[in-house]
C-alpha atoms as a printed R data frame, in Angstrom:
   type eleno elety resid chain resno       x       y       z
1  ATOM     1    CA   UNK     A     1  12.351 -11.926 -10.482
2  ATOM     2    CA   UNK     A     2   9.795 -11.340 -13.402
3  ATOM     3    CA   UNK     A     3   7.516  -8.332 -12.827
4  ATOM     4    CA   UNK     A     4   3.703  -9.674 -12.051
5  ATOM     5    CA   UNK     A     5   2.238  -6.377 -11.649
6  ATOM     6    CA   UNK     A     6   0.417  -6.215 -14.653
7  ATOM     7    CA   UNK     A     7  -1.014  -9.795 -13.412
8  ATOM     8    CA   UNK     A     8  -1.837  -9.011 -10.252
9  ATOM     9    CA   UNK     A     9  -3.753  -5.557 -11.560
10 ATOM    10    CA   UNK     A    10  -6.123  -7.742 -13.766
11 ATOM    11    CA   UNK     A    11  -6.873 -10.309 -11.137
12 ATOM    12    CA   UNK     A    12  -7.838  -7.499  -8.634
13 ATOM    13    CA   UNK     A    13  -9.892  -5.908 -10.691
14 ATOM    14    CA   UNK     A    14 -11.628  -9.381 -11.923
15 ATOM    15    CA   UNK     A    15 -12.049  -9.065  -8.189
16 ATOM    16    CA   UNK     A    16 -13.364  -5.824  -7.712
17 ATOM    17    CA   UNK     A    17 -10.013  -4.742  -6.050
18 ATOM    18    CA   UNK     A    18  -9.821  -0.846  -6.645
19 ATOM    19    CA   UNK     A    19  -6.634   0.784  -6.823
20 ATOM    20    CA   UNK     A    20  -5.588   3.795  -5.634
21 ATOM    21    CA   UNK     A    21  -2.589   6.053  -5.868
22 ATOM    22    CA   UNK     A    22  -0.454   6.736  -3.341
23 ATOM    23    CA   UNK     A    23  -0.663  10.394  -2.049
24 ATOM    24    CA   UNK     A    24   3.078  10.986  -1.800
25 ATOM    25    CA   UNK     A    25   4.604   8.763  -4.734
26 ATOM    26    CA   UNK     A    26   1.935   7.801  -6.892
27 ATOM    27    CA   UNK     A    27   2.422   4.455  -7.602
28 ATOM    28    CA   UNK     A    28  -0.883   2.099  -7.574
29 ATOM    29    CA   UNK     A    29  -1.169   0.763  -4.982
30 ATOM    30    CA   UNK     A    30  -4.558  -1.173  -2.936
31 ATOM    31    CA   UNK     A    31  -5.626  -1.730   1.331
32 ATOM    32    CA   UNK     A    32  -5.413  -5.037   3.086
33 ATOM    33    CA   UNK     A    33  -6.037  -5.998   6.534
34 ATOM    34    CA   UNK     A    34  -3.691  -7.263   8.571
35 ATOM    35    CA   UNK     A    35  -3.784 -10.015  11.571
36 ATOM    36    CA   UNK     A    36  -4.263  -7.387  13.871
37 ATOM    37    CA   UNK     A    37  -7.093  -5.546  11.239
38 ATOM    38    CA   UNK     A    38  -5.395  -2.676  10.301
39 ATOM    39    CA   UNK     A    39  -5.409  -1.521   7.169
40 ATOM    40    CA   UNK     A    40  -2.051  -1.710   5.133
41 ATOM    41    CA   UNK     A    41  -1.391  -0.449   1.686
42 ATOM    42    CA   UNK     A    42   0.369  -2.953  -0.683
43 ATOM    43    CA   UNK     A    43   1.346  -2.692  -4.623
44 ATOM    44    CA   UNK     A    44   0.697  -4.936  -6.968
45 ATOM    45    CA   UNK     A    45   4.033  -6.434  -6.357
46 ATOM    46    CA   UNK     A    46   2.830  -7.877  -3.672
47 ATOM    47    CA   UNK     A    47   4.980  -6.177  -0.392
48 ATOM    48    CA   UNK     A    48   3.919  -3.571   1.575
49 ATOM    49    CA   UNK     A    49   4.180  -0.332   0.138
50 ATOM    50    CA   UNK     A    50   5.815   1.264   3.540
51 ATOM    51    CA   UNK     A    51   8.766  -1.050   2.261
52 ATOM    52    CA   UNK     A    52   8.997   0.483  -1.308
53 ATOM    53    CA   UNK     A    53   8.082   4.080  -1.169
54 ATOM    54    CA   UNK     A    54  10.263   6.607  -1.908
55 ATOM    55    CA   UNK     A    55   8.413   8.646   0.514
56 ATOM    56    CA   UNK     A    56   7.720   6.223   2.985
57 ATOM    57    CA   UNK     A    57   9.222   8.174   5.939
58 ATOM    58    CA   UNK     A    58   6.781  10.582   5.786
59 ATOM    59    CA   UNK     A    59   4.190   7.889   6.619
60 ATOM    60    CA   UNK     A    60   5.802   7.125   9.536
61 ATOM    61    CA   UNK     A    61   6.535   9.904  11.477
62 ATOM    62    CA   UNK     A    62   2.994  10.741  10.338
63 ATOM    63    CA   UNK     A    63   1.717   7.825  12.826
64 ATOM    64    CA   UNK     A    64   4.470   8.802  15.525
65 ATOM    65    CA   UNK     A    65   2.477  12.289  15.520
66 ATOM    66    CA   UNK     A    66  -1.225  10.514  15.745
67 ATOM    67    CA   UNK     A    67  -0.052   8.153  18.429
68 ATOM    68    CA   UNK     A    68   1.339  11.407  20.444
69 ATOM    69    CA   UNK     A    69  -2.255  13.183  20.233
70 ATOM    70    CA   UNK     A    70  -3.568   9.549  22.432
C-alpha cells in the first residue's frame, strides 16, 4: 500500500485540520468524532491511532482507571 500521509497532511490543513503530536509516541496525529461522539485520535494514515501506537496500552488502561473513579 503506497504511503498517503503526506496527502492527507496537506488536505487537512487546506481544511484547517490541526495536528497534534501524540503525548506518548509522537507521531502526528488529529481528533475525530465517532458515531457515538467521542473523540478519537487518528494519523494521517487514516486508522485509529489506538491501533498503531507503540504506546497504545498506556491509553487504555488509562480509561480503565477513569471509568473506575465513576
Amino acid at each position: 500500500m503506497e504511503d498517503i500521509s503526506g496527502i492527507v497532511e496537506q488536505r487537512l490543513g487546506k481544511l484547517g485540520v490541526q495536528l497534534y503530536p501524540c503525548s506518548k509516541c509522537g507521531r502526528k496525529i488529529f481528533w475525530v468524532k465517532t458515531k457515538t461522539g467521542r473523540s478519537q485520535p487518528s494519523t494521517t494514515n487514516l486508522i485509529s491511532h489506538f491501533a498503531d501506537c507503540p504506546k497504545a496500552q498506556y491509553f487504555k488502561n488509562k480509561e480503565k482507571f477513569r471509568k473506575s473513579l465513576g
